[in-house]
NUKOLMI-442450 format. One line per field, with one value per residue (C-alpha): residue number from 1; residue in three letters; z, x, y. Coordinates in steps of 0.25 Angstrom, whole numbers, plus 2048, in hexadecimal, padded with zeros to 3 digits. Example, Ala and Ser with C-alpha at 12.3 -4.5 7.8 and 13.67 -1.06 7.14 Angstrom:
<nodes>
num [1|2]
residuo [Ala|Ser]
z [81F|81D]
x [831|837]
y [7EE|7FC]
</nodes>
This chain:
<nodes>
num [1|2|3|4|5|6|7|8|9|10|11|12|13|14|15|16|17|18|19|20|21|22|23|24|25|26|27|28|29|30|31|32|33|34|35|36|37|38|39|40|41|42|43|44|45|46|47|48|49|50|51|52|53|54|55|56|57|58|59|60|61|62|63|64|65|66|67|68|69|70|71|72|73|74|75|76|77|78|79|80|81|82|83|84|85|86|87|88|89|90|91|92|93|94|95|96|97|98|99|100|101|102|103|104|105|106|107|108|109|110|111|112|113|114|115|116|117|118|119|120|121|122|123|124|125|126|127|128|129|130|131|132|133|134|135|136|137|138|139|140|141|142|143|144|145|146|147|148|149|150|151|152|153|154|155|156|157|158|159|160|161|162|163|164|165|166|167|168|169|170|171|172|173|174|175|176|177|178|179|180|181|182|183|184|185|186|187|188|189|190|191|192|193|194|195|196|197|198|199|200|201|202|203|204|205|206|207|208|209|210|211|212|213|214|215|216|217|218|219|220|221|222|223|224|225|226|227|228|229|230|231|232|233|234|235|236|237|238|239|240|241|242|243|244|245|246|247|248|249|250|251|252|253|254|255|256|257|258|259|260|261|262|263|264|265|266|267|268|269|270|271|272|273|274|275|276|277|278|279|280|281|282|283|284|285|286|287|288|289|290|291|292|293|294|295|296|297|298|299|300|301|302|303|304|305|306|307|308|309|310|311|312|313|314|315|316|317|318|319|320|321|322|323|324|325|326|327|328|329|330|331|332|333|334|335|336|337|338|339|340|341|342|343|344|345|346|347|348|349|350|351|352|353|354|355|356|357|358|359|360|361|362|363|364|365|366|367|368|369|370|371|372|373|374|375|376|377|378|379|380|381|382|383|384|385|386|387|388|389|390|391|392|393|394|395|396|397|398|399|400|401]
residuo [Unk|Unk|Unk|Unk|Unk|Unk|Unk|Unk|Unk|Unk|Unk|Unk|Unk|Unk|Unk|Unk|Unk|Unk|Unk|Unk|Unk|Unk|Unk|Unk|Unk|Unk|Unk|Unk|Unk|Unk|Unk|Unk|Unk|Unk|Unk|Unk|Unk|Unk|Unk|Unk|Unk|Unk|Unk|Unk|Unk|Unk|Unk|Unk|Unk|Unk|Unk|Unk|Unk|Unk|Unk|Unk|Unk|Unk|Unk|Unk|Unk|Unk|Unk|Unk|Unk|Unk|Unk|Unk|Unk|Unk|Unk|Unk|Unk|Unk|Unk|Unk|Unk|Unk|Unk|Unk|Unk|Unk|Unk|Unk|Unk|Unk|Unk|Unk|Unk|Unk|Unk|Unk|Unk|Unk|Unk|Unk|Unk|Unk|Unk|Unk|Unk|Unk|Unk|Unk|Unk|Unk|Unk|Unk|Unk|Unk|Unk|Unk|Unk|Unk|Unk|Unk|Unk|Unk|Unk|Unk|Unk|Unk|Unk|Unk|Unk|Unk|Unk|Unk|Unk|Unk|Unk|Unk|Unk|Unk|Unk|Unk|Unk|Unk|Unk|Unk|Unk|Unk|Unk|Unk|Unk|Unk|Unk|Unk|Unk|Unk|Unk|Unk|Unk|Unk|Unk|Unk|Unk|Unk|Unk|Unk|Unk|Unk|Unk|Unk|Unk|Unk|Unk|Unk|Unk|Unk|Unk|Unk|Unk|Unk|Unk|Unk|Unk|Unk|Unk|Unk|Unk|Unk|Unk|Unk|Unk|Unk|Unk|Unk|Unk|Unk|Unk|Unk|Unk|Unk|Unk|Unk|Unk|Unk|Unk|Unk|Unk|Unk|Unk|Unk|Unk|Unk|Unk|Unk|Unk|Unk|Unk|Unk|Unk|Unk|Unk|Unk|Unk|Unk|Unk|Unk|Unk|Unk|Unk|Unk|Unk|Unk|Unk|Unk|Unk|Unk|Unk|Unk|Unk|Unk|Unk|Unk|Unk|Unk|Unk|Unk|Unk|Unk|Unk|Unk|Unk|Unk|Unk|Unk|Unk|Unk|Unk|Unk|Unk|Unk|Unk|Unk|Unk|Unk|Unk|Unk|Unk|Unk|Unk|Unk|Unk|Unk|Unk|Unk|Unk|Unk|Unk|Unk|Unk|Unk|Unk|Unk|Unk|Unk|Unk|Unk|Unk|Unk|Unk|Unk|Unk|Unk|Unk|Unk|Unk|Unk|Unk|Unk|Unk|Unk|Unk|Unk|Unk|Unk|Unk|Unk|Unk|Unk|Unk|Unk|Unk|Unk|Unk|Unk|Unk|Unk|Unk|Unk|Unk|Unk|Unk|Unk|Unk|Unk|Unk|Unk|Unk|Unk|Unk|Unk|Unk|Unk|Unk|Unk|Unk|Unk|Unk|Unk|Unk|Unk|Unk|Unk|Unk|Unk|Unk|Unk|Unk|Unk|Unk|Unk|Unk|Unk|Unk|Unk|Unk|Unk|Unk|Unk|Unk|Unk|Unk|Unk|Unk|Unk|Unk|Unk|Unk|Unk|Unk|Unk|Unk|Unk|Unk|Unk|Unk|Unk|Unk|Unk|Unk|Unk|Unk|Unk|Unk|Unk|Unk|Unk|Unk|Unk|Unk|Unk|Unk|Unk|Unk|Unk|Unk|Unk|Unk|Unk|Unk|Unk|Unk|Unk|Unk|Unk|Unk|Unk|Unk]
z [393|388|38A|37F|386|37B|377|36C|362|358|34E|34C|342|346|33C|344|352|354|360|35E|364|35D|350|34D|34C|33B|33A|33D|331|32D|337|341|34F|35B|369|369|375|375|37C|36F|363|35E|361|371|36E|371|37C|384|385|384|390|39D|39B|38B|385|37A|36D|366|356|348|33B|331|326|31C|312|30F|31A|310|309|2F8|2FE|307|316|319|31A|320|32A|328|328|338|33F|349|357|364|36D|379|382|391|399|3A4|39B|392|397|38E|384|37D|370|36A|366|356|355|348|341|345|33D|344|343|346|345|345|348|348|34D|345|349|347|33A|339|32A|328|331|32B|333|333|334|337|338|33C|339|340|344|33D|330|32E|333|329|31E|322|32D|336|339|32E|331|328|329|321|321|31E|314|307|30E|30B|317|310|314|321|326|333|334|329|32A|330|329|31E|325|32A|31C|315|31F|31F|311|30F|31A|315|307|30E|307|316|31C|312|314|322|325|31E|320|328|323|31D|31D|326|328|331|330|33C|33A|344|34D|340|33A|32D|327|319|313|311|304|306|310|305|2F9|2FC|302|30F|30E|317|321|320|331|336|344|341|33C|345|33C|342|33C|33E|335|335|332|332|332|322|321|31A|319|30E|310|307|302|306|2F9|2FF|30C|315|324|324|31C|327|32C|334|342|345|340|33C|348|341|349|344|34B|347|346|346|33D|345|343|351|355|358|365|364|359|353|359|355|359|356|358|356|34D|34E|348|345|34E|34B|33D|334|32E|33E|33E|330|335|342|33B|332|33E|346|33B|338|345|340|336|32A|320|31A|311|30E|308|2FB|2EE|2ED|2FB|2F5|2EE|2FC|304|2FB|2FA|30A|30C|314|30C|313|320|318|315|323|328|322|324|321|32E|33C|345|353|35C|366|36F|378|380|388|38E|38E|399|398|3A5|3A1|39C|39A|39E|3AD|3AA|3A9|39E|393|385|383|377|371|366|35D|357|34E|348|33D|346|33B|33F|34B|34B|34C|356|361|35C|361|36E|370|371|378|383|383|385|393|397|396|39C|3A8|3AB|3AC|3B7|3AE|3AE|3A0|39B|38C|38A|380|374|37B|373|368|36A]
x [E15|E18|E1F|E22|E27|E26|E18|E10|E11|E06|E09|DFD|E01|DF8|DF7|DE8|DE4|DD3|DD0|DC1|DB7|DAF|DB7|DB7|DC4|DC1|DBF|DCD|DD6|DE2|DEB|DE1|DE4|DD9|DD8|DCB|DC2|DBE|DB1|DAD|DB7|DB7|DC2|DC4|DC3|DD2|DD6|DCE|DCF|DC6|DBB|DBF|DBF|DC2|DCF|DD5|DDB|DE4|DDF|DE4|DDB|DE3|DED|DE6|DDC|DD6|DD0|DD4|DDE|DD9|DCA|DCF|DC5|DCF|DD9|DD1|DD1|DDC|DD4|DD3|DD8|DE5|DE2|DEB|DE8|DDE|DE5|DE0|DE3|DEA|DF2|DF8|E08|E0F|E0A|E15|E1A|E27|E2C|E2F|E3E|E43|E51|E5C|E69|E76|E80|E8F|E98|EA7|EAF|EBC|EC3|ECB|ED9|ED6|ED9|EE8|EEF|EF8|EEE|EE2|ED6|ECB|EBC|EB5|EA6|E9F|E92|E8B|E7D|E75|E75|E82|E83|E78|E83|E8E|E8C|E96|E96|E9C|EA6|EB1|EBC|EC0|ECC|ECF|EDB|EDF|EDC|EE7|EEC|EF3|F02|F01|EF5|EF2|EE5|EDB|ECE|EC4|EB7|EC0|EC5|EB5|EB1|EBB|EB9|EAB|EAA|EB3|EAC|E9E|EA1|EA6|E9E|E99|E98|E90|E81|E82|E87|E85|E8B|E7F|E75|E78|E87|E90|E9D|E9C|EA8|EAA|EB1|EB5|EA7|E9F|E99|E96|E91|E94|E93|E9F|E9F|EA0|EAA|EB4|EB0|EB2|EA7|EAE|EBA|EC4|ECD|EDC|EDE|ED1|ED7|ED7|EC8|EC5|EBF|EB9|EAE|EA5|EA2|E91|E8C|E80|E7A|E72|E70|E63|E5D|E59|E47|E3E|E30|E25|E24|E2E|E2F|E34|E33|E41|E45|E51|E4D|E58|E56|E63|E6A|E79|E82|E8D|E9B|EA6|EB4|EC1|ECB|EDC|EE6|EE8|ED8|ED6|ECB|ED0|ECB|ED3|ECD|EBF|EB1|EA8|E99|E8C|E7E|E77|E6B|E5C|E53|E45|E3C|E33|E36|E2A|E30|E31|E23|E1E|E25|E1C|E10|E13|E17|E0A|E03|E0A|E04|DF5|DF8|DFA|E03|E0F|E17|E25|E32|E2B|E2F|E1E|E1D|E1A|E0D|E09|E0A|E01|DF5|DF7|DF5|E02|E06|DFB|E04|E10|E08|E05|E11|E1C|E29|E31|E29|E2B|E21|E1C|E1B|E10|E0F|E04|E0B|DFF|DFD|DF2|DF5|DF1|DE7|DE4|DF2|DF2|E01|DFD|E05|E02|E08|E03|E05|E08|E05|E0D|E06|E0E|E08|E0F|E0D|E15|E1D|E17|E0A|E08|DF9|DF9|E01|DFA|DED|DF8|DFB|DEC|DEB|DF7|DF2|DE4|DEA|DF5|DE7|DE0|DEB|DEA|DDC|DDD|DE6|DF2|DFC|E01|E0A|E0A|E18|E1B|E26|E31|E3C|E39|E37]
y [372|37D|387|395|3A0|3AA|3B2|3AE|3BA|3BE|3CB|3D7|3E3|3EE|3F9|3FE|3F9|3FA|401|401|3F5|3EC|3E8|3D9|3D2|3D0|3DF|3E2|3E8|3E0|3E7|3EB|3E8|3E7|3E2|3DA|3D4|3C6|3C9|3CF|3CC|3DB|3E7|3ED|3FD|401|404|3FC|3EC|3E0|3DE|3D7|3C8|3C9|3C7|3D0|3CB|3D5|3D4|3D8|3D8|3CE|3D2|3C8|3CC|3BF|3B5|3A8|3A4|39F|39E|393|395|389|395|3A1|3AA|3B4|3C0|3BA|3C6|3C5|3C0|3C1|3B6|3BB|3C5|3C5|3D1|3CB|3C4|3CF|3D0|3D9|3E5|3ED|3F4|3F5|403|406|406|40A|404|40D|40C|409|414|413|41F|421|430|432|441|449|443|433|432|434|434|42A|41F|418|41A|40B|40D|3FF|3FC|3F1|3EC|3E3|3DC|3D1|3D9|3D7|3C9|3C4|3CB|3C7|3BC|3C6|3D3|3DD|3E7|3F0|3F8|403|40C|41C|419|421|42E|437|443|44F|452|455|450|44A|445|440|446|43C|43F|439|42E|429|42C|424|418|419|418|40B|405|407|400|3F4|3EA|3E5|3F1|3F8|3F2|3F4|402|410|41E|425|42B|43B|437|42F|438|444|44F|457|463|46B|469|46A|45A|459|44C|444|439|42F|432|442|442|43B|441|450|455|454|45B|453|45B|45A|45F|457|45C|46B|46B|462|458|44B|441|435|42A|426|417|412|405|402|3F3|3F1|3E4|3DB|3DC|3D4|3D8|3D2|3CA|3C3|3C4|3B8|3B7|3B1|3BD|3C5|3D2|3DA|3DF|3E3|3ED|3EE|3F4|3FB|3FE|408|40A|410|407|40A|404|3F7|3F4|3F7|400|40F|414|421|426|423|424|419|418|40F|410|402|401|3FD|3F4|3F9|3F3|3EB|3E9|3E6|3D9|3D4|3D8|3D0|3C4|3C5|3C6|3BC|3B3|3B8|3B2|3A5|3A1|3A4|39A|3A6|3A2|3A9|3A1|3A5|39D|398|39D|3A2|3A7|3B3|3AF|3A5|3B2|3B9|3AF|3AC|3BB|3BB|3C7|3CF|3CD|3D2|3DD|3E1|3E3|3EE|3E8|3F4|3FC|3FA|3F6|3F9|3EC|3EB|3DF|3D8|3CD|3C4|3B6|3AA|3A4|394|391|383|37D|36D|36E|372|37E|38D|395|3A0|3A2|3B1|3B8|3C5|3CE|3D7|3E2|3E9|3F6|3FF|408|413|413|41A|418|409|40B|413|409|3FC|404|406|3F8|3F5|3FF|3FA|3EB|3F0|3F7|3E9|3E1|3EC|3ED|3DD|3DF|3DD|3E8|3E7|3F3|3F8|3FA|404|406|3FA|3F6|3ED|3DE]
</nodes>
């Protein structure tokens, strides 16, 4: 008896969805996606569904331009559109889309009152950075410490003022050579100067260079302040010239900790608020959606070379730059998903079981357009499933898988 508890998956990218009956699966457009009848091989008019007794085959016009490879018929047949396998009603178990979640930098932030920087004492900003990005760097998680010495007080000074304290810190921390590509000062400037209730913002450069003009009595103007960081690693993408599908892409962003931390290295509780917001991946990624698709059609037995010094020049005569083509890799995408079973009636093993099938249709979070003609479809499917007795929600905008 075999076993595989896992779906089988098959990739669609869908920049139009046909809605109108009658079209042939070889009239579909490179991109084009339609629910089609077998009673009649042609397109269901959206948002209705095959006929009783018929089953429906999600389709998609093919990517390639040419139907052979070199005038070879021995190699033909990639113009065939995209097939789904047979979808019974009754069989249909799952439909549902991901939401577009865009990348969300990690922020971190430290604030220190106007009386935690006493002269005489040198005040320790710390910041960790950690997350796969670092770990592929480095092979450990990166932190660094920097410190607020050299600042002079004045006769008779008490307290420092500590939007020169953040600023100096900050600005020794950030040129740590393993700190620097993964943490910046945020965006429009990463020191902000309280004074006496009004916040002013700089950046580190400003607060030490005169623009700010530091306060010799930070307790009498009530002078407070707060250090910004965000996450910035940016990582190394290839072209499509060269692209590999063992090339890394990240999907994890750097999570970035700050504390204060006294003379004795231990971290200061009295004095020093530090907080964090964790990040976010862009989801789903187009170079998780090229892969698929590159995947997707490995399994028809389309070829994609790659790890040969003339990879470049294979891929162009097998037409497998046509499916790099297809696919943004700097976009994001919208997943839809149609999860269905064939259950095996007549099964040599004595054993009932069902392969299940998982189709992923992905369209560019930008196009809004494609994207109600997907959910036509997607609606059009649960209202099948239902009139067959089989209560089959469209679930909606769930958290990315």
């Amino acid at each position: 008896m075999a076993y595989f508890n896992h779906a089988f998956n098959k990739t669609f990218i869908a920049d139009s969805t046909l809605d109108t009956a009658g079209t042939a699966t070889s009239a579909l457009t490179a991109g084009q996606v339609a629910l089609v009848s077998d009673a009649t091989w042609a397109s269901v008019a959206l948002p209705g569904a095959p006929a009783k007794g018929a089953l429906g085959y999600v389709v998609q016009g093919s990517f390639y331009s040419k139907d052979t490879i070199g005038n070879n018929p021995g190699h033909g047949g990639y113009k065939e559109s995209v097939k789904s396998k047979g979808i019974n009603p009754r069989y249909i178990t799952r439909l549902w889309d991901a939401t577009c979640q865009s990348a969300v930098q990690a922020t971190a932030s430290l604030s220190l009152a106007s009386d935690c920087a006493p002269c005489g004492k040198t005040q320790f900003l710390r910041i960790d950075v950690k997350g796969s990005p670092a770990l592929r760097f480095l092979n450990h998680n990166a932190y660094a410490i920097a410190d607020s010495a050299n600042i002079c007080c004045v006769d008779g000074q008490e307290y420092i003022d500590p939007v020169l304290v953040l600023a100096t810190m900050a600005k020794m921390a950030l040129a740590d050579p393993l700190i620097k590509p993964f943490v910046a000062e945020a965006s429009g400037g990463g020191i902000v100067a309280t004074v006496a209730g009004v916040s002013t913002t700089y950046t580190i450069e400003q607060a030490l260079d005169g623009t700010y003009v530091p306060s010799t009595d930070p307790v009498a103007d009530q002078v407070s302040a707060a250090a910004n960081f965000v996450g910035a690693y940016v990582d190394t993408v290839f072209g499509n010239c060269s692209f590999d599908t063992r090339d890394h892409f990240n999907a994890e962003p750097v999570e970035i900790i700050v504390s204060q931390l006294d003379e004795t290295g231990e971290v200061c509780n009295d004095c020093g608020v530090a907080s964090r917001t964790p990040g976010m991946m862009q989801q789903t990624q187009g170079e998780e959606v090229i892969r698929d698709l590159i995947m997707s059609e490995r399994y028809r037995q389309s070829p994609y070379n790659q790890g040969n010094a003339d990879s470049a020049r294979f891929r162009e005569i097998e037409m497998s730059d046509e499916l790099l083509s297809a696919v943004d890799r700097s976009a994001t995408y919208k997943a839809y998903y149609i999860q269905h079973s064939v259950p095996r009636f007549n099964n040599p093993s004595g054993v009932f079981d069902n392969d299940q099938y998982v189709y992923k249709i992905f369209v560019k979070c930008s196009d809004a357009g494609a994207q109600a003609e997907v959910e036509k479809l997607m609606t059009a499917l649960a209202t099948w499933a239902d009139s067959a007795g089989n209560f089959v929600p469209y679930e909606q905008d769930i958290d990315a898988v």
